[in-house]
Structure formats: structure tokens, C-alpha cells
C-alpha positions in Angstrom: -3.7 23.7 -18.3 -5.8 26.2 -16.7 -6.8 26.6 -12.8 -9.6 24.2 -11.5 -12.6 25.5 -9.3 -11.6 26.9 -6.2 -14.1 26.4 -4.1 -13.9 23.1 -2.2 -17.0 21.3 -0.2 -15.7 18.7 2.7 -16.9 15.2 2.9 -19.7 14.8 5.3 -18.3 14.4 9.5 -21.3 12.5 10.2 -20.5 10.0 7.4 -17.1 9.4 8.6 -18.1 9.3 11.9 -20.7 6.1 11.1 -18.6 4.6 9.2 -16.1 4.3 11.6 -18.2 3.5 14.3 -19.4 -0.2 11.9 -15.7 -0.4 11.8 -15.2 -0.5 15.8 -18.1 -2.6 16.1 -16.5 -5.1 13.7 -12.9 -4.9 15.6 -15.2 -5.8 18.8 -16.6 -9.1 16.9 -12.9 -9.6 15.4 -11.4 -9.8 19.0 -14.3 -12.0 20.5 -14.1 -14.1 17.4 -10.1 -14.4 17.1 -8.3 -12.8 19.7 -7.8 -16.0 21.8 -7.2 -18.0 19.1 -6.4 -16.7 15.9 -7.5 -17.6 12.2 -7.2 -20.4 11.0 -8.1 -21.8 6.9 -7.6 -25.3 6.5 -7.7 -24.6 2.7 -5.5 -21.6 2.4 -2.9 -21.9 5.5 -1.4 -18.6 4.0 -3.9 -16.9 5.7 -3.6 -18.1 8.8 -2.7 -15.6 11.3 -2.1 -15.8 15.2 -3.9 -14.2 18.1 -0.9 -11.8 18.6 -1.5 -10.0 15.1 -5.0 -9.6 15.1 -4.5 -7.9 19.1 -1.6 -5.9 17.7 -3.7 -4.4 14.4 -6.8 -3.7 16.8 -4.9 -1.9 19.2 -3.3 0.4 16.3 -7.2 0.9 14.8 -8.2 2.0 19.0 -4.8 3.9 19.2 -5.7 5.8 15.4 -9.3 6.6 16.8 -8.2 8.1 19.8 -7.7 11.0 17.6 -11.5 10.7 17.5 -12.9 10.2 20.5 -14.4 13.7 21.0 -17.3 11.9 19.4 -19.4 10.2 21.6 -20.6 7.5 19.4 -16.7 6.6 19.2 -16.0 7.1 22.3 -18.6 4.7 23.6 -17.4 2.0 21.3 -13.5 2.7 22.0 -14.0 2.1 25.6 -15.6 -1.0 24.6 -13.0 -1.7 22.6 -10.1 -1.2 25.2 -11.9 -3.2 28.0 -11.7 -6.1 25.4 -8.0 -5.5 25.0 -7.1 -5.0 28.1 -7.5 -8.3 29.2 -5.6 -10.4 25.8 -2.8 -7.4 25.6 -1.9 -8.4 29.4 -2.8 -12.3 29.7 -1.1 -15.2 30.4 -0.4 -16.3 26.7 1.2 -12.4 26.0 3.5 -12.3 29.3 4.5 -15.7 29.2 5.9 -15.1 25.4 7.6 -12.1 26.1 9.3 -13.7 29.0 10.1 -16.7 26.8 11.1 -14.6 24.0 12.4 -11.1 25.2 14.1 -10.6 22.0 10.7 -10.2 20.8 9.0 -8.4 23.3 8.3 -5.3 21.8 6.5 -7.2 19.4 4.3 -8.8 22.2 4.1 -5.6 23.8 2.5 -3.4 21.2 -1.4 -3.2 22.5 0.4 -2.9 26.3 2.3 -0.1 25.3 -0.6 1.2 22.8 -3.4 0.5 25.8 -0.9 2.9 28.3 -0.5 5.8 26.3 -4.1 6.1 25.7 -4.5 6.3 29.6 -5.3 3.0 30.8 -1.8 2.5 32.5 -0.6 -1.1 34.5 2.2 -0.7 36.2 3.2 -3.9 37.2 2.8 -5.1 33.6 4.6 -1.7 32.4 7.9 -2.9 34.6 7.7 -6.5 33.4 8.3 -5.2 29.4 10.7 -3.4 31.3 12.7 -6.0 32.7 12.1 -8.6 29.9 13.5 -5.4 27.7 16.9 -5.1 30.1 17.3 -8.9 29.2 21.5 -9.6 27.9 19.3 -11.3 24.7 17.2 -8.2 24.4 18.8 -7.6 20.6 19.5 -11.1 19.6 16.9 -10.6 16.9 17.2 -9.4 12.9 15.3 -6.9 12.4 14.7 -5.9 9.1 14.6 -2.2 8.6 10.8 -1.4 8.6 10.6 -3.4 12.0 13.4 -1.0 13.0 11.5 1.9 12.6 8.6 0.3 14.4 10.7 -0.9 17.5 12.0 3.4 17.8 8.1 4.2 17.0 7.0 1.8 19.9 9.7 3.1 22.3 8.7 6.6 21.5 5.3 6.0 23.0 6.4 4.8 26.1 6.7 7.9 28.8 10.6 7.0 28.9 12.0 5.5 25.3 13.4 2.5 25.8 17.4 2.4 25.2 19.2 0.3 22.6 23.2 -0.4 23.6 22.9 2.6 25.3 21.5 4.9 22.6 18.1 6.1 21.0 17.3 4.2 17.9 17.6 6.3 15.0 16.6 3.3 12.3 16.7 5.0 8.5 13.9 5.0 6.7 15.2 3.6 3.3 11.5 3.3 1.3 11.0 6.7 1.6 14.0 7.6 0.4 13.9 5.8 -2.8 11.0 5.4 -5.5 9.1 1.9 -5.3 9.1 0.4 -9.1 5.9 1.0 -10.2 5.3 -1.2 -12.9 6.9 -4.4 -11.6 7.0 -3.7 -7.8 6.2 -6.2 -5.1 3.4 -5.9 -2.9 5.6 -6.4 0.4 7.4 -3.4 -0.7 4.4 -1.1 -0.8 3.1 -2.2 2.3 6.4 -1.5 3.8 6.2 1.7 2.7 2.6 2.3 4.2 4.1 1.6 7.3 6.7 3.6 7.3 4.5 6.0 6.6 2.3 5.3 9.8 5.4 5.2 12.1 7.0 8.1 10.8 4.0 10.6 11.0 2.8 8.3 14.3 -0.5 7.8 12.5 -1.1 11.0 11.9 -0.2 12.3 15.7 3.2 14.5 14.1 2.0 15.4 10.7 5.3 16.6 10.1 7.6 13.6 11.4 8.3 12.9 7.4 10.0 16.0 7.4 11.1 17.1 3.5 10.5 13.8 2.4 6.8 14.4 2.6 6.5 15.2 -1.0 8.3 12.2 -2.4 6.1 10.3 -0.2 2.8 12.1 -1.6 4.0 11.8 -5.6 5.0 8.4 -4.7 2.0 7.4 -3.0 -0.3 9.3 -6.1 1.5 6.8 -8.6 0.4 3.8 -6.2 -2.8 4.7 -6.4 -3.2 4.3 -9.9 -1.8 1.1 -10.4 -3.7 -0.4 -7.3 -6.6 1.0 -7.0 -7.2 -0.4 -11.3 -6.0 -3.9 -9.7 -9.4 -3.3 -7.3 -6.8 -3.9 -4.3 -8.5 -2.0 -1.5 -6.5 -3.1 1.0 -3.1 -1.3 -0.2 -5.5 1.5 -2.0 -6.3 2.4 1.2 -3.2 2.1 3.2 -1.7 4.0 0.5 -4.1 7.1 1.0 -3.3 7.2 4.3 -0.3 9.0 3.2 -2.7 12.1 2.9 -4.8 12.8 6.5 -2.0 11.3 8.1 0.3 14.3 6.7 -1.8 16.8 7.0 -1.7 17.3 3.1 -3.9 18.8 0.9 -5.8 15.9 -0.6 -4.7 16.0 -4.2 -7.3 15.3 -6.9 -6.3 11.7 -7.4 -6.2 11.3 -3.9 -10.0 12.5 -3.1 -11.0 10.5 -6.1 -9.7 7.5 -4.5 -11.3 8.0 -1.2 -14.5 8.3 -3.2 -14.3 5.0 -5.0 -13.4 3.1 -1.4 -16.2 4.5 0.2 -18.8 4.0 -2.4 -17.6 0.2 -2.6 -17.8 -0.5 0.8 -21.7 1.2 0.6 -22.1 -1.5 -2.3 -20.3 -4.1 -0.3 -21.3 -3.3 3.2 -17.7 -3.3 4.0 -14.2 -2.5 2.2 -13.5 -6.1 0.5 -10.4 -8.0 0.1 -9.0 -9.7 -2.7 -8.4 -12.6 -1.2 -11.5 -14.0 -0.5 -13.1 -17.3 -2.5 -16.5 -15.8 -3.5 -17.3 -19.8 -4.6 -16.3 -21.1 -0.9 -17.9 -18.6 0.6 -21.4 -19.5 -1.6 -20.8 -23.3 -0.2 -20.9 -22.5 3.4 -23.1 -21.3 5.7 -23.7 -20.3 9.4 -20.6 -20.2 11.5 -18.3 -21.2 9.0 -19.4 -19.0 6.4 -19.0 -15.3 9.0 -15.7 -17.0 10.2 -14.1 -17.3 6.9 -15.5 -14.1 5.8 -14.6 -11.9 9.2 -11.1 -13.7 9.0 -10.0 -12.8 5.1 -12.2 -9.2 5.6 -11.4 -7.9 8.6 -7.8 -6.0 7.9 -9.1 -4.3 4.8 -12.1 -3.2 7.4 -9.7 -1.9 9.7 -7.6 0.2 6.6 -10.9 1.9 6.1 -11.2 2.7 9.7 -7.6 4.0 9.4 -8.9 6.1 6.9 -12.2 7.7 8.5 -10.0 8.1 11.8 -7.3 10.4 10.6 -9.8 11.8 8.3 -12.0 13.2 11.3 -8.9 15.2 12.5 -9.2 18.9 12.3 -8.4 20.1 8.3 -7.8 16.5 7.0 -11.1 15.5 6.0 -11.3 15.1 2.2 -13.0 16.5 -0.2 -16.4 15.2 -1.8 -15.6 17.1 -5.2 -12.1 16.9 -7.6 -10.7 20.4 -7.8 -7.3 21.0 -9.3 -5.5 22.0 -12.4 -7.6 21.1 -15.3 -6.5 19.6 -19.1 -7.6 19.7 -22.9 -10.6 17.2 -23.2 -8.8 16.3 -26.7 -6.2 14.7 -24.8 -8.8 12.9 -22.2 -10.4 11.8 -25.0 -7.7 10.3 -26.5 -6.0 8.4 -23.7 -9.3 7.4 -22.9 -9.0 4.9 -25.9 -5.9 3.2 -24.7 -8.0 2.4 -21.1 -9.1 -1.5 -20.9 -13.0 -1.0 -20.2 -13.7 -4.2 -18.7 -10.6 -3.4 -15.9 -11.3 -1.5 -12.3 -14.8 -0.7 -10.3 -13.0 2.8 -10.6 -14.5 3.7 -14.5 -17.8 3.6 -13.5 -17.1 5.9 -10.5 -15.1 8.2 -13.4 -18.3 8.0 -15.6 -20.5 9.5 -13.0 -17.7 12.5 -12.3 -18.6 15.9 -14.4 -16.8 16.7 -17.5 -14.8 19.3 -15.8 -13.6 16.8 -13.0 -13.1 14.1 -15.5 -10.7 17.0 -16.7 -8.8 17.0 -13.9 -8.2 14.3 -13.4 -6.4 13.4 -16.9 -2.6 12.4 -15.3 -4.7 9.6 -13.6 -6.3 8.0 -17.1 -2.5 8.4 -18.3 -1.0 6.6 -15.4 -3.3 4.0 -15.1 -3.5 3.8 -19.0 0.5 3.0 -18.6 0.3 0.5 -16.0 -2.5 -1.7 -18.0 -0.3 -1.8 -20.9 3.1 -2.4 -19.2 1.3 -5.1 -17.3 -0.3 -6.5 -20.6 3.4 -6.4 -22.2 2.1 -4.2 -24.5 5.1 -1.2 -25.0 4.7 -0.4 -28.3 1.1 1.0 -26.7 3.2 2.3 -23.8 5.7 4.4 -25.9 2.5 6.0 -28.2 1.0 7.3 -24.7 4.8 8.8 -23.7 4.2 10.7 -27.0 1.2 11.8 -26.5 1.9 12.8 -22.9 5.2 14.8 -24.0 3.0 16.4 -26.6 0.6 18.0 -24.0 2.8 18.4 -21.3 2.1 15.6 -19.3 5.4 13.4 -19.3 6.8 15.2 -16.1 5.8 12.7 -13.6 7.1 10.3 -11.7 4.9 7.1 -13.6 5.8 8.6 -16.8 9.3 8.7 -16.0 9.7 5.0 -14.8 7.4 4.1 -17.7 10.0 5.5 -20.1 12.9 3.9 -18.1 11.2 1.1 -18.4 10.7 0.6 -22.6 14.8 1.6 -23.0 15.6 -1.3 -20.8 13.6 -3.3 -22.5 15.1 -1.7 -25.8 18.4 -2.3 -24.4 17.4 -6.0 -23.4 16.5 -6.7 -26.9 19.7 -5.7 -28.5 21.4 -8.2 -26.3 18.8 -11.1 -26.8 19.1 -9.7 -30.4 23.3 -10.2 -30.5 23.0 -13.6 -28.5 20.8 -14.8 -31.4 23.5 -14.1 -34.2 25.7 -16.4 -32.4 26.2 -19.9 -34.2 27.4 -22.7 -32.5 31.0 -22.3 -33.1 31.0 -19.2 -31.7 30.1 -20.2 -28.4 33.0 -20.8 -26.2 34.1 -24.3 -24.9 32.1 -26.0 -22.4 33.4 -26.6 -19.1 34.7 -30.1 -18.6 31.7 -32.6 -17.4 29.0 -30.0 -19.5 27.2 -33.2 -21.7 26.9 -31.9 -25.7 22.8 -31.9 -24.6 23.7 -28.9 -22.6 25.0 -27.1 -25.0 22.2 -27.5 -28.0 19.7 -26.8 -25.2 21.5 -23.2 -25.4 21.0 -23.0 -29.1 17.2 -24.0 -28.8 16.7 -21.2 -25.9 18.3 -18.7 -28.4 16.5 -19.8 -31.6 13.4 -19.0 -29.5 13.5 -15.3 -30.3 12.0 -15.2 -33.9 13.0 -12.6 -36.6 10.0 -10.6 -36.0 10.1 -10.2 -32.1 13.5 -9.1 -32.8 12.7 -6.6 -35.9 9.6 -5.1 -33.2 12.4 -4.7 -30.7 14.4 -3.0 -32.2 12.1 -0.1 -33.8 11.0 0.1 -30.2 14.5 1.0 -28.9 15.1 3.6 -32.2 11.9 4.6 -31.0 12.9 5.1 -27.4 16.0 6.6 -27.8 14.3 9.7 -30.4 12.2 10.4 -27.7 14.8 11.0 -24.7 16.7 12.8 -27.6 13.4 14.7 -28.0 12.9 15.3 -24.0 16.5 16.4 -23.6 16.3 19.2 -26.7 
């Protein structure tokens, strides 16, 4: 491993700048479009979302911004912004459901309280949250931890924090405590992360609010970005790198090479895109139907990128346009490059266009995201040659390796138990309960004749395998 480049040349102000700017504009259409209303898909009801949510996420976008507004191009569209706001984050339909529901009035209250400390104060709203908030039901709600640490964020922004029993909230932060799973993880998960992340730092307002957790959150958020940004999921890429300007970290090389993929899609695209969208429903319609459907699925991954750009513009965090960092043998590039899945990720061709040297550089990418396409393909005797070859050149000491290799001596150790239920015969097994029909019990015997001899023999050289190479690690 030998030192990188050191000198470092800073993505173009103006750039971020526009591109936030088409991202205001879009939250202006978003809140004329759906702010009253919501979105609604008659096809895919999942999507559906309510006024309240899409008020709530633009407020957050004008409130991240903020940070921005020394520009005058943003300025001019965030006052535009807010005088749409003003009026659906302090109607009729918002007070009358946080008097109906004061339980849940911080949630209803969010672009108030978002709208005030960006200076555009109501005072007679202000001490109705207030009084709905001094309700006897005012905590009769579960809230999960995440919306925890919101509720304390929210009450932090108001000029006097609201009180809980008589205390400040001091919710835990549990996901950033922990690692998130990688390999299997669910999606909820990592977007409950990313949040934590925004309340914690206060979207990017205290840079330090993670305290010495920030470099769990960083490594964690570097192993994310592998696995999501192969799946092409811009939505969670994005909120992922978030993790970076809104810390005030250095953007690491896999980080800055993320931002560039993002950003050159949504040049291609015209904006970030979604997963979720039906490219052959969106070919059948036309006119009103067709921008509807495709401002209703589109417009959150829109608003991560404006996130993005927003916290970026902020003095020292913008990232870098070239990949500097600690560079690696091309031998072993060149060999983990074999185990990639070509056909997988709009990322490759952005690789492909980097220089040798910061193809270099970024090698502990191509390994981690090598890892996650052949965990997610099932494919661990693959996984365990890459472990070797990382261990080999120094590369096993990070966080995806490590789960990777936790991983394949689970599944070693799963094996020998499917391995030692197989040997069973159907003596062995103890007696049924009473009322269990003799069906039942030669169902069992079919489920366990279903691992054959050679899944078994693989399995088991697998977990040999596994267990030389911890032995190998821990010498």
C-alpha cells in the first residue's frame, strides 16, 4: 500500500449550486401537485403517501438548504418555497389533526416547528403545539426508537425544548451503536440509520453531535455504499452519503466515488431515479397521468440529492471531483476484478472511465462489492476464495470482510446441523405428540431427505475451509 496523490481539486460550487436549485424547483411543483392531497396509485397503493409526509420531507429539504441560502439563486427559490409551506404547515387540515390527535402532534408539527426556526415565526400557532403538547394524552403513543430520537431532535429546535414527564428526552441511539448486517440486512434498518444520522448531526447543523461514534458511522456507512449503490438504489445511496458533509468528514475515496456516480446519473436521467418506478406504465401514459405518477414515485430520491448538494455547499464539505487515498497492487485489482458480475451496477462504467491509479484506490470497493454479489448469488465457496485473497494482500481488516467471514462459518456451522439431522432414520426420531397424524411425521423425513449427499459433502469442505482460515487470521 503506498500513499495516494495529495493534492485534492473540489467539486465545482456552481454545479452544486444548480443542481440544487432544479431540486427546489421540483419541491415547489411537489407541494402544488401533492401537498393538499397526497399521492395516490391505484395500482400500487404501497405507494401511497399522505399530504402530511410530503409537507414534512419538504420542510426538512428548505430547513437542510438554509445552510445555503447565502446564494441568491437559492435564496430566491427558498423563499418561494416557505411561502408555499407556510400556508399547508399551519392550515385547517394540520391544526385540526393535532388537536384530534395530540399524541401525535409533534409529527403534525414538524414544517411549523421547521418554518419557525428558520425565522418565519407564528405565535398563535407556536402556543397551540404548545397546548395540544401539555395535553394528559400527550405520550399515549409507541414510539419506536428512531421516532424517539426525532421527537428530542424536533424539541431541540424549538427556542424552549419541549418537556417529557418532566425531563429532557435523552432517547439512545441504538443503530449507531451496533453494525447493520450487511449481507442480509433490511432496508427499513438502513434507512433508520440515515436518519439517525440526520437527527443526531441536525442535518449537518452540529457536525459533531455523533460524538465518538462518528467513525463507526462512517466505516458503516462505507460498507453500505457498496452493497447499495451495485443494487443501483439511489435513494438509500444517497441518504447513506449523507453520513459525510453532514459530519464534516473527510470524504473518503469510496465516498467521493459515490457522489460521482449519483450525480452523473441524474445528468443522464435529468433527475436522481427511483427503483420503484414501472418504466412500462409509465411508457402507457401520457399527459397528467404520466408527470403525476412520475413526480409521485421520483420526488424523495430528488429530494436525497438535494440533501446532498445542500450540506455539500457548507464551508469544507464539498467533495472531491478526483479519488485520492491509499493506493493497492494492480495484481490484486486485477484479480478481484474477475469475481465482479459485469452485467450488475451503472457504477462499472463510471469505474472504467476512472484512471488506473484511482481504479487503484479504490480496490477495498471491487472487494466489498465483489462479496456482496456472491453472498447475494449464494455463491460462498466464491465468497471464501476472495477472504483468501484479501487476507493474502492485506485487505481482510474491514468491516464487510469481517461479516463476510461471519457469515460462511454460520453457514459452515448450519450445514453440520442440516448435515446431523439428515443421518437420522425414522426410529430415531422421538415420539410424536398425541393427535400428530403419521403424515406429519414422513413429511419430516421428506424435508430432510431434501439435502442430497453432494450439498452436504460441499458444505462441509466449506466449513474445514472456514475454520483454517480464522485459524490462519488468529496466528
Amino acid at each position: 500500500m503506498e500513499p495516494g496523490p495529495r493534492a485534492v481539486q473540489r467539486w465545482n460550487v456552481a454545479d452544486l449550486e444548480a443542481r440544487l436549485c432544479r431540486i427546489l424547483d421540483l419541491a415547489a411543483g411537489v407541494l402544488d401537485r401533492f401537498g393538499v392531497n397526497g399521492f395516490t396509485d391505484q395500482e400500487s397503493p404501497v405507494y401511497n403517501c399522505g399530504p402530511e409526509k410530503v409537507v414534512a420531507e419538504t420542510a426538512m429539504l428548505a430547513y437542510a438548504a438554509s445552510g445555503a441560502s447565502s446564494y441568491p439563486q437559492i435564496r430566491e427559490r427558498l423563499d418561494t418555497l416557505v411561502r408555499l409551506l407556510v400556508p399547508l404547515a399551519r392550515g385547517e387540515r394540520a391544526l385540526l389533526a393535532m388537536a384530534l390527535q395530540p399524541a401525535l402532534a409533534t409529527k403534525f408539527a414538524l414544517p411549523h416547528v421547521l418554518l419557525t426556526w428558520m425565522g418565519h415565526v407564528d405565535a398563535d400557532c407556536d402556543e397551540f403545539v404548545r397546548a395540544c403538547l401539555r395535553s394528559a394524552v400527550r405520550n399515549g403513543h409507541d414510539r419506536s426508537p428512531t421516532a424517539a430520537v426525532e421527537y428530542a431532535w424536533l424539541c431541540s429546535r424549538w427556542s424552549r425544548p419541549e418537556l417529557a414527564n418532566g425531563r429532557r428526552v435523552r432517547p439512545t441511539r441504538p443503530l449507531l451503536n451496533w453494525p447493520l448486517d450487511v449481507f442480509e440486512g433490511l432496508r427499513d434498518d438502513v434507512y433508520a440509520f440515515t436518519h439517525l444520522v440526520m437527527y443526531g448531526t441536525d442535518f449537518g447543523y452540529r457536525a459533531r453531535g455523533l460524538g465518538h461514534g462518528t467513525l463507526h458511522v462512517l466505516a458503516m456507512s462505507e460498507a453500505m455504499v457498496a452493497r447499495y449503490l451495485d443494487a443501483e438504489d439511489y435513494d438509500l445511496t444517497g441518504e447513506i452519503l449523507l453520513a459525510w458533509p453532514m459530519t464534516s468528514a473527510r470524504w473518503s475515496p469510496v465516498a467521493a466515488f459515490g457522489f460521482r456516480v449519483l450525480a452523473r446519473v441524474e445528468d443522464d436521467v435529468g433527475l436522481l431515479p427511483c427503483g420503484n418506478v414501472d418504466t412500462n406504465r409509465l411508457q402507457r401514459l401520457s399527459g397528467e397521468a404520466r408527470t403525476t405518477y412520475a413526480l409521485g414515485m421520483a420526488y424523495h430520491t430528488a429530494y436525497v440529492m438535494g440533501f446532498l448538494c445542500a450540506t455539500a455547499l457548507r464551508s469544507g464539505r464539498t467533495p472531491p471531483t478526483g479519488i485520492s487515498g491509499p493506493t493497492f497492487e494492480p495484481v490484486v485489482l486485477d484479480q478481484l476484478r474477475k469475481y465482479l458480475d459485469d452485467s450488475q451496477g451503472h457504477w462499472q462504467a463510471d469505474f472504467a472511465s476512472l484512471s488506473r491509479a484511482e481504479q487503484l484506490i479504490l480496490t477495498p470497493l471491487v472487494l466489498a462489492v465483489a462479496l456482496v454479489q456472491k453472498c447475494r448469488r449464494r455463491n460462498y465457496d466464491a465468497a471464501l476464495d476472495l477472504l483468501r485473497l484479501a487476507d493474502k494482500h492485506g485487505l481482510a481488516d474491514t468491516l464487510v470482510c469481517h461479516q463476510a467471514s461471519q457469515l460462511l462459518e454460520r453457514i459452515a456451522r448450519c450445514s453440520t446441523v442440516l448435515h446431523a439431522k439428515r443421518r437420522m432414520t425414522r426410529w430415531e426420531l422421538p415420539e410424536p405428540p398425541s393427535g400428530f397424524r403419521d403424515e406429519g411425521r414422513l413429511y419430516v423425513h421428506r424435508r430432510l431427505a431434501a439435502v442430497d449427499s453432494e450439498y452436504r459433502r460441499k458444505r462441509r469442505e466449506l466449513e474445514l475451509e472456514t475454520r483454517q482460515f480464522h485459524r490462519t487470521r488468529r496466528a
